[in-house]
C-alpha positions as CSV (number, residue, x, y, z in Angstrom):
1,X,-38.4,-1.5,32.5
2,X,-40.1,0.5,35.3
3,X,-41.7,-1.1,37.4
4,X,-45.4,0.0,38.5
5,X,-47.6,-1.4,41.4
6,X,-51.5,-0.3,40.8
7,X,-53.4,-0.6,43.5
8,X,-57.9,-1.5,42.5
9,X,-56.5,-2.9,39.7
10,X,-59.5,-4.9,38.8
11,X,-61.7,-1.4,39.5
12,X,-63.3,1.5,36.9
13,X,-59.6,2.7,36.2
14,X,-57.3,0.3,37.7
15,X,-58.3,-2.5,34.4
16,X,-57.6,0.2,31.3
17,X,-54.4,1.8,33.6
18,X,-53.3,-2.2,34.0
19,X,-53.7,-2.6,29.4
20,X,-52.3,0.7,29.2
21,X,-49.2,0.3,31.4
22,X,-48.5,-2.7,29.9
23,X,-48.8,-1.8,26.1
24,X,-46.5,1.5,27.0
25,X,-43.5,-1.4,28.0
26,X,-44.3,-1.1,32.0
27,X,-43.8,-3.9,34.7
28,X,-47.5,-3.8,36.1
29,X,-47.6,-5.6,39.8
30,X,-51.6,-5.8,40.2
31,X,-52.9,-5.3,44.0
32,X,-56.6,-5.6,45.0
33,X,-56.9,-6.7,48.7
34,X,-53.1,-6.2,49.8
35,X,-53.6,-2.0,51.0
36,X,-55.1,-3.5,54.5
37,X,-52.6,-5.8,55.0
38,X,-49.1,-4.3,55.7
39,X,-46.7,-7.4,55.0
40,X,-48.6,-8.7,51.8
41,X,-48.4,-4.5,50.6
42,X,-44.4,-4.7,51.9
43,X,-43.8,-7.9,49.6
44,X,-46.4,-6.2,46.3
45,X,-43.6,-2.9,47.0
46,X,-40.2,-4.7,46.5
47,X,-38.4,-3.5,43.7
48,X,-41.2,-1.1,42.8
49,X,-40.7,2.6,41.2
50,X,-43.9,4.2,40.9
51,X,-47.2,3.4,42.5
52,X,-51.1,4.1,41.5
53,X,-53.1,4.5,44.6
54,X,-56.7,4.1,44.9
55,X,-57.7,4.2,48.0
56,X,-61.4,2.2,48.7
57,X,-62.8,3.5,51.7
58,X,-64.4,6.3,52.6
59,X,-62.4,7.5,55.5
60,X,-58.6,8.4,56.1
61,X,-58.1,6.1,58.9
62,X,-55.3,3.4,58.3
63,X,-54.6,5.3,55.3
64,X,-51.0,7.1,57.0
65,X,-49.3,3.6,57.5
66,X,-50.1,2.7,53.6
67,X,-48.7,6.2,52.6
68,X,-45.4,5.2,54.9
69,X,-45.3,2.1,53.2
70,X,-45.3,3.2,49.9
71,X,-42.4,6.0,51.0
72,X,-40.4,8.2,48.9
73,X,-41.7,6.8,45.5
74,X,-43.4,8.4,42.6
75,X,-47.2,8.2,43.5
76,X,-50.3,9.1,41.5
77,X,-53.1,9.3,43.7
78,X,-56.4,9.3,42.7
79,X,-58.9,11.5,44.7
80,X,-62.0,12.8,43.0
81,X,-63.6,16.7,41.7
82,X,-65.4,16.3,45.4
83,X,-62.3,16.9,47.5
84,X,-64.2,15.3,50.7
85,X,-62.2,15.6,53.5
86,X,-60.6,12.3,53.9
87,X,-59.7,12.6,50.1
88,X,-57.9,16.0,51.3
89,X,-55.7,14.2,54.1
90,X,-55.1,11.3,51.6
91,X,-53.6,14.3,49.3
92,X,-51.4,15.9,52.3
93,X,-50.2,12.8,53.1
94,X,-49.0,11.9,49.5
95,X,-47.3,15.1,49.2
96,X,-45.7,14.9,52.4
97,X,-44.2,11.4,51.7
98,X,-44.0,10.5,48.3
99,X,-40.5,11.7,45.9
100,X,-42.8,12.9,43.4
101,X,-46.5,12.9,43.4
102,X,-49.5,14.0,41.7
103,X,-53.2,14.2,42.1
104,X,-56.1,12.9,39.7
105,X,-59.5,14.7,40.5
106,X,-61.6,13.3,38.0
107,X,-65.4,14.9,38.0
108,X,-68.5,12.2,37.0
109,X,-67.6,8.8,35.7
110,X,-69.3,8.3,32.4
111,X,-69.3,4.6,33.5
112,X,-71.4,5.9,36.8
113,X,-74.6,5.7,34.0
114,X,-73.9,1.6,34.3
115,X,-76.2,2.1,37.5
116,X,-79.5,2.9,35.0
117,X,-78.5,-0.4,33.1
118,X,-82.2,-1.7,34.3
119,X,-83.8,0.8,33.9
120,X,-82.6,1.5,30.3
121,X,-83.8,-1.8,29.3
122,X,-87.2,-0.3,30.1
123,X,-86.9,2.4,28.0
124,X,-87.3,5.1,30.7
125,X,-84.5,6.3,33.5
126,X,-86.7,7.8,36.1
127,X,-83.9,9.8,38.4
128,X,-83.6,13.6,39.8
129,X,-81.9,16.6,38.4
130,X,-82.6,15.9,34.8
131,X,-81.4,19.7,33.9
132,X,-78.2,19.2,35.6
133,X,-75.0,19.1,33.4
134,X,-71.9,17.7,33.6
135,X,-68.8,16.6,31.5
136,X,-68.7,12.4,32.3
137,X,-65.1,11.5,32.1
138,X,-64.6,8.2,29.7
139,X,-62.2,5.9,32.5
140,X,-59.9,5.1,29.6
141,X,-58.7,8.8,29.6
142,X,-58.6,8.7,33.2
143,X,-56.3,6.0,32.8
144,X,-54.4,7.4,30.0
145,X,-53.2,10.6,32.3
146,X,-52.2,8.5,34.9
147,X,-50.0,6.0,32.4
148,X,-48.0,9.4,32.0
149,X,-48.1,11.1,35.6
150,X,-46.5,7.4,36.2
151,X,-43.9,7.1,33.4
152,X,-43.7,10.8,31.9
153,X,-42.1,13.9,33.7
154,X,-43.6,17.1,34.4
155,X,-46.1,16.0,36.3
156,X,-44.7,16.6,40.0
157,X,-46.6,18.9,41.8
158,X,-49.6,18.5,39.8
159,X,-53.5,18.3,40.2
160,X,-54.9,16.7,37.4
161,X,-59.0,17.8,37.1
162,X,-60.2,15.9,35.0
163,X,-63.7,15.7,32.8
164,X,-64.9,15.1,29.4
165,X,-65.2,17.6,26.5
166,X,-68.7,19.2,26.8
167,X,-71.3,19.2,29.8
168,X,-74.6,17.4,28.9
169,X,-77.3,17.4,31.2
170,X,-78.9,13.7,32.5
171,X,-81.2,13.7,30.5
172,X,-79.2,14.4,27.3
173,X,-76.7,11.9,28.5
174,X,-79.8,9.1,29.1
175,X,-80.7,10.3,25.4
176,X,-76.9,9.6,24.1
177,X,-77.3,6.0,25.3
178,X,-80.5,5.4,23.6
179,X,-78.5,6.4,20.4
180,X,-76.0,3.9,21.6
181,X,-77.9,1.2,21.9
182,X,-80.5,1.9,19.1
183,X,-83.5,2.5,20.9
184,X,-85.1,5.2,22.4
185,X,-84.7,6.0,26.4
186,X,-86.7,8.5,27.8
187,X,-85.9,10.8,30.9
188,X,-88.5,11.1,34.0
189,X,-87.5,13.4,36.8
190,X,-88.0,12.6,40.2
191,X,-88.0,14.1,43.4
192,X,-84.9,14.1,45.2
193,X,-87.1,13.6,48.2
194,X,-87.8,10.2,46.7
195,X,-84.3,9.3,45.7
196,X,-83.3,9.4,49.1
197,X,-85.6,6.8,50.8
198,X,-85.3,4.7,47.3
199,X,-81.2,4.3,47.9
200,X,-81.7,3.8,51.6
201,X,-83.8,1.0,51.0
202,X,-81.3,-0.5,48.7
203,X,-78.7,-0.5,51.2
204,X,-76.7,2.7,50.4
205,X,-75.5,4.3,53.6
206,X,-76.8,7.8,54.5
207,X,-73.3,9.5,54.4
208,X,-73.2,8.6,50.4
209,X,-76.6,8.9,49.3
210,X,-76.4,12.6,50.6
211,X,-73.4,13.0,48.9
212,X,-74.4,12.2,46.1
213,X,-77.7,13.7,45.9
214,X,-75.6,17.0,46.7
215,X,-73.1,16.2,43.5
216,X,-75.9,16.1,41.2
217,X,-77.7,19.2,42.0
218,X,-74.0,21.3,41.1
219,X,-73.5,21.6,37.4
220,X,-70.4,20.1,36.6
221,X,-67.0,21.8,34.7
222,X,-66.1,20.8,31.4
223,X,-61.6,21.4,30.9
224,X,-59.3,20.6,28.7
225,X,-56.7,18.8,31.0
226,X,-57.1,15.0,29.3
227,X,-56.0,16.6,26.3
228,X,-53.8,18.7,27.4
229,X,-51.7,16.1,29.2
230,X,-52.4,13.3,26.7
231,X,-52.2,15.1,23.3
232,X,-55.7,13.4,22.2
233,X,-58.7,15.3,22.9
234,X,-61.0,13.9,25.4
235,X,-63.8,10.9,24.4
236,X,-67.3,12.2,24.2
237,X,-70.0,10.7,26.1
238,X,-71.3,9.2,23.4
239,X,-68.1,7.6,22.8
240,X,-68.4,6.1,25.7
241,X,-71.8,4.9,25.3
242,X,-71.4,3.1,22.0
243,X,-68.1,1.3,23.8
244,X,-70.7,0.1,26.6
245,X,-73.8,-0.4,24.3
246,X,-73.5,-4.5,25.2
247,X,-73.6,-3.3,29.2
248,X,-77.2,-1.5,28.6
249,X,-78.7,-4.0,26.4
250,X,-80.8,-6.8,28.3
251,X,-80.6,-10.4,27.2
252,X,-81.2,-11.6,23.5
253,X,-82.5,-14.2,21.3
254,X,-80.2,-16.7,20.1
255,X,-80.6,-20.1,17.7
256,X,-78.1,-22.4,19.3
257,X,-77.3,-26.2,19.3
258,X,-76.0,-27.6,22.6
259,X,-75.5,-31.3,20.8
260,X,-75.2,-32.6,17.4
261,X,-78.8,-34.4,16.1
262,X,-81.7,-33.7,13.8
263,X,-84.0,-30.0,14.0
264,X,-85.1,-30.6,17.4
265,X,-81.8,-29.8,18.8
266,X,-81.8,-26.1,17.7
267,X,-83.6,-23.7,20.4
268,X,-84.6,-19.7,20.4
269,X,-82.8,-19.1,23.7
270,X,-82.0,-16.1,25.8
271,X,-78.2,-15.6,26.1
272,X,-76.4,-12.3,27.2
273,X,-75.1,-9.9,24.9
274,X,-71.4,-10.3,23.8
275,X,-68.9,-8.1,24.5
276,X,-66.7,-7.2,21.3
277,X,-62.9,-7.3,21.9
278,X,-60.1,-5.4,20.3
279,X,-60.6,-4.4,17.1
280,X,-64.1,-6.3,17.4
281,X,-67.6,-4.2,16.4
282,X,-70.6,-5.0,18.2
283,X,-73.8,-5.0,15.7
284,X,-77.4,-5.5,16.1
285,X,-78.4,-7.9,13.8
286,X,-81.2,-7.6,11.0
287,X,-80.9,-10.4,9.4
288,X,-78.9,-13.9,9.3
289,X,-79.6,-16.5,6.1
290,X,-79.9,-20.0,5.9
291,X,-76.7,-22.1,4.3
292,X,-78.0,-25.9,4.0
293,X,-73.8,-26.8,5.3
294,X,-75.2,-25.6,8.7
295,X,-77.6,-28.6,8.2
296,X,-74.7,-30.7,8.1
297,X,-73.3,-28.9,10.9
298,X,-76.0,-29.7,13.0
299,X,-76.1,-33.0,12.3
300,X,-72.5,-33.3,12.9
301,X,-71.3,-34.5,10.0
302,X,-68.8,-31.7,9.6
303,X,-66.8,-32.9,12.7
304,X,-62.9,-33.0,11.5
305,X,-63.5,-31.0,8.7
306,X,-65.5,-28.3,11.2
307,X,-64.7,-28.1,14.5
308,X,-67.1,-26.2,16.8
309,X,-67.5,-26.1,20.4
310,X,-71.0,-26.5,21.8
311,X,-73.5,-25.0,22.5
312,X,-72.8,-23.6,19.3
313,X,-75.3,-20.1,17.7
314,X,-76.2,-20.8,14.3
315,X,-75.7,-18.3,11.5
316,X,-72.4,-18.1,9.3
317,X,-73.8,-14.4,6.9
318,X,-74.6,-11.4,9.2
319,X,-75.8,-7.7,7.8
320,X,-76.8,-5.5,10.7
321,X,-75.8,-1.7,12.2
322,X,-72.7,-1.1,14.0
323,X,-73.5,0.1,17.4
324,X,-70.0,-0.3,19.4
325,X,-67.3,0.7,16.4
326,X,-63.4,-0.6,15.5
327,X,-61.3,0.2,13.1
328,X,-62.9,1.9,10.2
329,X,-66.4,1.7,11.2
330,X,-68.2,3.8,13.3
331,X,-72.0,3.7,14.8
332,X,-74.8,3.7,12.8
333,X,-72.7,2.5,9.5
334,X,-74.6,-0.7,7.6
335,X,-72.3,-3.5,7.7
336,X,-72.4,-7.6,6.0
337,X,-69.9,-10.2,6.8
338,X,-69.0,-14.0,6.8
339,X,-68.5,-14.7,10.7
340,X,-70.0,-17.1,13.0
341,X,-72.8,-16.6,15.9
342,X,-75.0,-14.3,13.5
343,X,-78.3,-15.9,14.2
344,X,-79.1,-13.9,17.2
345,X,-79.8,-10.6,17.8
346,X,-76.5,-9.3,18.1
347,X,-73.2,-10.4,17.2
348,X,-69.5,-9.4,17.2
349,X,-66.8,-9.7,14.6
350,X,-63.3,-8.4,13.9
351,X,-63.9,-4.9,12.2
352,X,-61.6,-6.0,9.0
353,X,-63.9,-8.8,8.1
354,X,-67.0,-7.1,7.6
355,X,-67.3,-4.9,4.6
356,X,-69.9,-2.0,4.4
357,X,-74.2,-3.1,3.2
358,X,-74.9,-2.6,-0.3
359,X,-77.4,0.4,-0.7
360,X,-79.6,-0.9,-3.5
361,X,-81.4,-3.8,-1.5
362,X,-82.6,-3.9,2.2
363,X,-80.6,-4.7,4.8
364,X,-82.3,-8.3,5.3
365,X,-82.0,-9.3,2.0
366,X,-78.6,-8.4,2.4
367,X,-77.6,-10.8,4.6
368,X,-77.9,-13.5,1.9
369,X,-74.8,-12.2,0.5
370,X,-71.4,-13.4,2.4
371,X,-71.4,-17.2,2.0
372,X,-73.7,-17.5,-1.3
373,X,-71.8,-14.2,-2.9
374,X,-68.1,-15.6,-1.7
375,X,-68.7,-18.9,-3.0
376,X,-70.5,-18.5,-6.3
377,X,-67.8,-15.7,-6.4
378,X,-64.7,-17.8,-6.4
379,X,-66.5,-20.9,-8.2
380,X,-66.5,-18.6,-11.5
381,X,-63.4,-16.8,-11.2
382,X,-60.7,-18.2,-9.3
383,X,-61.4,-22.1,-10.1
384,X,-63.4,-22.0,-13.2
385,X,-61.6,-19.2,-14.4
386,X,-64.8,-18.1,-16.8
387,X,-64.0,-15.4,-19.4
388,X,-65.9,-14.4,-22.2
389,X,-66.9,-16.7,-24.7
390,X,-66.5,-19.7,-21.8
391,X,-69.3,-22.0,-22.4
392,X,-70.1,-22.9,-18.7
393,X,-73.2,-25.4,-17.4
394,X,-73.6,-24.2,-13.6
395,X,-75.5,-27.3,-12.1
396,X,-78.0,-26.2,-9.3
397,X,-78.6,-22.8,-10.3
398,X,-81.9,-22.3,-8.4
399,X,-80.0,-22.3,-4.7
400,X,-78.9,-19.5,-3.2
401,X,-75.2,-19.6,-4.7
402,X,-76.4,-20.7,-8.2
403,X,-78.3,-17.5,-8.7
404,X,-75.5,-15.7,-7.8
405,X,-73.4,-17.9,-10.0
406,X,-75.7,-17.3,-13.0
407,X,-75.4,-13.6,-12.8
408,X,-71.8,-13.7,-12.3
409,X,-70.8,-15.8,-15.2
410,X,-73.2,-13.9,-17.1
411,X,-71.2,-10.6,-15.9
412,X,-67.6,-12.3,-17.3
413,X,-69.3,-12.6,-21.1
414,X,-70.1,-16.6,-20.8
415,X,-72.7,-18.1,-22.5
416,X,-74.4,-20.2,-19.1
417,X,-76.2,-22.8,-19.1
418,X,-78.1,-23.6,-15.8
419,X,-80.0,-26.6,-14.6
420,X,-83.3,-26.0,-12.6
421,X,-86.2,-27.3,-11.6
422,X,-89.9,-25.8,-12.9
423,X,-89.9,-24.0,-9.8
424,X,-86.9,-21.7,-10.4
425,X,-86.4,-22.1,-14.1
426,X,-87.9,-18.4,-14.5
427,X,-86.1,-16.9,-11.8
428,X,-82.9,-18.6,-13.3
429,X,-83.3,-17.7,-17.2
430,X,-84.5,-13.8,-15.5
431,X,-80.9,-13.4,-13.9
432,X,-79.1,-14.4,-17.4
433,X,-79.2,-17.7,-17.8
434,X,-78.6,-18.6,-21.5
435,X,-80.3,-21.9,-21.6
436,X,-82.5,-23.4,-18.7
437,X,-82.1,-27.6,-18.6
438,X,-85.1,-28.7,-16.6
439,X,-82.9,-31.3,-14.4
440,X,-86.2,-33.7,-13.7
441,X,-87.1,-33.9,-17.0
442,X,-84.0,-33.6,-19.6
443,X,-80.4,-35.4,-19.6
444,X,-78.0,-32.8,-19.0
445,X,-76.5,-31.1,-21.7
446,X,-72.6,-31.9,-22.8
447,X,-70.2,-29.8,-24.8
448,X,-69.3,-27.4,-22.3
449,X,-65.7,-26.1,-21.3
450,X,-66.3,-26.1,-17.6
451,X,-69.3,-27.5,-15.2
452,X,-69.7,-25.8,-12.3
453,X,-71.3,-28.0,-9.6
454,X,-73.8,-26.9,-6.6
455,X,-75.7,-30.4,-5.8
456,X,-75.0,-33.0,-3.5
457,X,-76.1,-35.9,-6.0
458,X,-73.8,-36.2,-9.2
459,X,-73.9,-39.7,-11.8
460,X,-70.8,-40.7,-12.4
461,X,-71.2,-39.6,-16.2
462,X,-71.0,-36.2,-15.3
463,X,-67.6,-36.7,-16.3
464,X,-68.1,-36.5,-19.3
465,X,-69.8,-33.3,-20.0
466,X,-66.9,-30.7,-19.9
467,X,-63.0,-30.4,-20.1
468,X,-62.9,-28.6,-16.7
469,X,-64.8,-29.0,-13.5
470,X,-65.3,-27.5,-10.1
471,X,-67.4,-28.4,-7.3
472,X,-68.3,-27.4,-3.7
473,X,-70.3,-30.4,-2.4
474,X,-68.4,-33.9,-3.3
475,X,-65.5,-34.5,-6.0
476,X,-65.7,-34.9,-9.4
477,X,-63.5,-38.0,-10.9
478,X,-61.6,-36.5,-13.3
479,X,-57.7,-35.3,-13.5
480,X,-59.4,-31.4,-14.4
481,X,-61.9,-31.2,-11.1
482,X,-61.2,-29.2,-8.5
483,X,-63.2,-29.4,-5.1
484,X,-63.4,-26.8,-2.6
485,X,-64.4,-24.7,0.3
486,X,-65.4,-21.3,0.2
487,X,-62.7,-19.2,2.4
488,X,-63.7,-15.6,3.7
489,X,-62.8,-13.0,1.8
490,X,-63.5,-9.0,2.2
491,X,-62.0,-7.7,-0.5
492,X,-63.9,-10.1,-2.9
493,X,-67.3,-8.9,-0.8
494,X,-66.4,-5.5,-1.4
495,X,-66.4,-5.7,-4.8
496,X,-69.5,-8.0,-5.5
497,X,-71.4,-5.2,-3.3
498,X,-70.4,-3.1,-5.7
499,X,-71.7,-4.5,-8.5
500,X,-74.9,-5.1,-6.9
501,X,-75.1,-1.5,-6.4
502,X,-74.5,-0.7,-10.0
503,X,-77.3,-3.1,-10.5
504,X,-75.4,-6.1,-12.2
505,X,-76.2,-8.7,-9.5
506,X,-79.4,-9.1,-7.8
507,X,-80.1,-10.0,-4.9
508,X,-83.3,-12.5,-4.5
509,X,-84.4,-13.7,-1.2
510,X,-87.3,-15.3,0.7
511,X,-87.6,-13.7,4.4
512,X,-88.7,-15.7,7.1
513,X,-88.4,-14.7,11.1
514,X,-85.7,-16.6,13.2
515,X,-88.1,-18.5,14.8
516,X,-88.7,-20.9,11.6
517,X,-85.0,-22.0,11.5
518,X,-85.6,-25.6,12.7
519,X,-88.6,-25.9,10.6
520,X,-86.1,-24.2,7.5
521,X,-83.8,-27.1,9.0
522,X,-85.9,-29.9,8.1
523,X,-87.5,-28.6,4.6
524,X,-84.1,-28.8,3.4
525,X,-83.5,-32.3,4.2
526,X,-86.6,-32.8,2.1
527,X,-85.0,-30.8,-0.7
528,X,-87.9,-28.4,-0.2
529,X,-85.5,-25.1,0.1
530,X,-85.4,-22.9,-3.3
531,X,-83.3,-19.9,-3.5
532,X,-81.9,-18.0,-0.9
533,X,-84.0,-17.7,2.9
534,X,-83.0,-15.0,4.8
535,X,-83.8,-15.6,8.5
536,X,-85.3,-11.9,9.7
537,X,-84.6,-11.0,13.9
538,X,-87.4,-8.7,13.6
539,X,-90.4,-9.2,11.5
């Protein structure tokens, strides 16, 4: 195993170089402080092979003692497109030291944009030299060349320049991270003659603001060398941007519980964005729904059965646009899902357990589809086991999973019969319903071959109204009852989106903004909640 010391490893390139190195099989020995101090460096080099040098000063001096240090080992140094001059002695010393060496000269960071974060949020980047292209290199590719000038051959000698794949001026690139984060971002030039006195005042030495200013007024190259060295062509700007969508985005609104009690304890609070992990996409939300077992979350009676660590955001259904993509999703695609945290205005969630939006309802009322969907889903077919000619009595069929329930049964040739109160007895008997039992006013019905239950209160006699039973809320006394909890499922979402889309299920929702959740909280304590509430972030 060859071991690598990278120096900045906490930096722009030294974090993805550390992943990389490490996922292609390397030792990685992480320095940040150690350059300036010769014996902790002496002790960082023992035993080491190859060694990534950033150096994180803007002057040679003290620099010839590190490059002795280091001595006759393989050595990628990274220098930058500029070639100032202590970058240029850095380079000659390298090559008159190291065994094997090579340079990275890598033009504009994509990740340099970060600086506009505030002034993104705003919805105008006021800099100069709008017309001004360049390529912005994405720092994972940066990192990717040097993983093999470190551990591939061929690379002796070599100066690496380094960009991204096409030039785009500022203001195109400002534009590119308005499509990121999924709002517009407009360009204002200003003077250069302002710049200046603006970065002085914010502490930037004179030596680099010049520097900079200069860099900016030179249209920048655009080559081919990431993809040359690395076989994969170089990430687009806009790549990047969609990666670092949760870096632009300002704080957001979140319904969270910091301790178990009645509505009161949820709050509308600002939180920062999250930052979606491997394999994770990171959406803006449109829309969460209601699920009355987050009352009994809330309340913490799920403790033991439901384990959550506080403060805890609300919201178990998401549907909202993918702005930072993973696996098979990319930007822009219209995505639902079963995950937690969803009642805010963004979320993240592993890229395999989100299935793409139906495209026959809104995006909000899709969002009352994951938990509902899933359970009414695997009520009817994998407990109850409903074919055709199954005489099924789905108690609770106003709620949000009993309408769904209704339509599915319906959909596997049952003849239903639903309970429901006056309020949703037409919405019931629309979706399919065979027979309508007003539950406040008749005794219900018996005969049937299986009773699917969706209420929390259930007589005793219930028992005696079918052969078979299942039920989500408490258990049924009887040897043929199953009880159980709905478990997340794509592949079952996948296809009940699909039949909503061929227009076999509907989807039938009340829309209320987040901020109603605690009120929605306590009117279903006081069973005031019919059908399925979809909490909208934006109304």
């Amino acid at each position: 195993m060859t071991r690598i010391l990278v120096s900045g490893a906490t930096g722009t390139i030294g974090r993805p170089l550390v992943k990389q190195l490490e996922r292609a099989g390397a030792d990685v020995r992480a320095v940040t402080r150690q350059l300036t101090d010769p014996v902790a460096l002496k002790a960082a080099l023992d035993g080491v092979e190859a060694v990534f040098l950033l150096w994180p000063f803007a002057s040679a001096e003290g620099a010839r003692e590190v490059v002795e240090l280091i001595g006759a080992r393989r050595v990628v140094y990274l220098s930058s497109a500029a070639a100032r001059p202590y970058e240029v002695e850095i380079e000659r010393l390298v090559a008159a030291t190291a065994r094997e060496w090579t340079v990275l000269r890598p033009h504009a960071f994509a990740a340099n944009t970060l600086r506009w974060a505030d002034q993104v949020r705003t919805g105008v980047v006021r800099e100069p030299y709008g017309e001004v292209a360049s390529s912005p290199v994405h720092e994972q590719d940066v990192a990717a060349v040097a993983v093999r000038a470190l551990l591939g051959e061929g690379h002796h000698g070599a100066v690496h320049t380094l960009t991204g794949p096409r030039p785009l001026t500022r203001r195109e690139q400002a534009r590119a991270i308005g499509e990121a984060i999924g709002r517009p971002v407009r360009w204002e030039e200003e003077p250069p003659e302002e710049t200046r006195p603006r970065l002085l005042a914010l502490g930037w030495p004179a030596p680099a603001v010049d520097g900079m200013l200069r860099g900016l007024a030179e249209p920048g190259p655009a080559t081919t060398t990431v993809e040359e060295v690395t076989g994969v062509p170089a990430s687009t700007f806009g790549t990047w941007a969609s990666e670092h969508a949760a870096d632009f985005l300002g704080p957001m609104r979140a319904a969270r519980v910091h301790e178990y009690g009645d509505a009161s304890v949820i709050s509308l609070e600002e939180v920062p964005v999250p930052r979606p992990g491997p394999g994770e996409v990171l959406m803006k939300v449109a829309a969460t729904s209601f699920n009355p077992s987050e009352v009994g979350l809330r309340m913490g009676l799920l403790r033991g059965v439901l384990d959550v660590t506080l403060p805890y955001t609300l919201g178990w259904d998401v549907a909202g646009t993918v702005l930072t993509g993973a696996g098979d999703l990319v930007p822009g695609d219209r995505v639902i899902g079963h995950i937690e945290g969803a009642a805010a205005g963004y979320a993240v969630a592993k890229a395999d357990m989100l299935v793409r939006a139906p495209k026959r309802v809104p995006l909000t009322a899709a969002a009352a589809v994951p938990v509902a969907g899933l359970t009414a889903w695997q009520a009817v077919f994998e407990h109850a086991r409903i074919g055709r000619g199954t005489r099924v009595l789905i108690n609770g069929a106003g709620g949000g999973v009993g309408l769904f329930a209704v339509q599915l049964a319906k959909h596997a040739g049952a003849h239903v019969v639903a309970t429901a109160g006056p309020r949703s007895a037409a919405a019931v008997r629309a979706l399919g319903a065979d027979e309508v039992v007003d539950y406040t006013a008749e005794a219900l019905p018996g005969g049937n071959d299986v009773l699917i239950n969706l209420v929390a209160d259930l007589s005793a006699s219930v028992a005696e109204l079918a052969e078979e039973f299942v039920s989500i809320t408490r258990p049924i006394a009887h040897p043929r009852a199953v009880q159980f909890v709905t478990r997340n499922d794509p592949a079952q979402l996948r296809e009940l989106v699909a039949l909503i889309d061929e227009g076999v299920v509907a989807v039938e929702v009340a829309v209320r903004p987040l901020e109603s959740l605690a009120d929605l909280h306590r009117e279903a304590e006081r069973g005031l909640v019919r059908g399925k509430v979809v909490l909208a972030m934006e109304t």
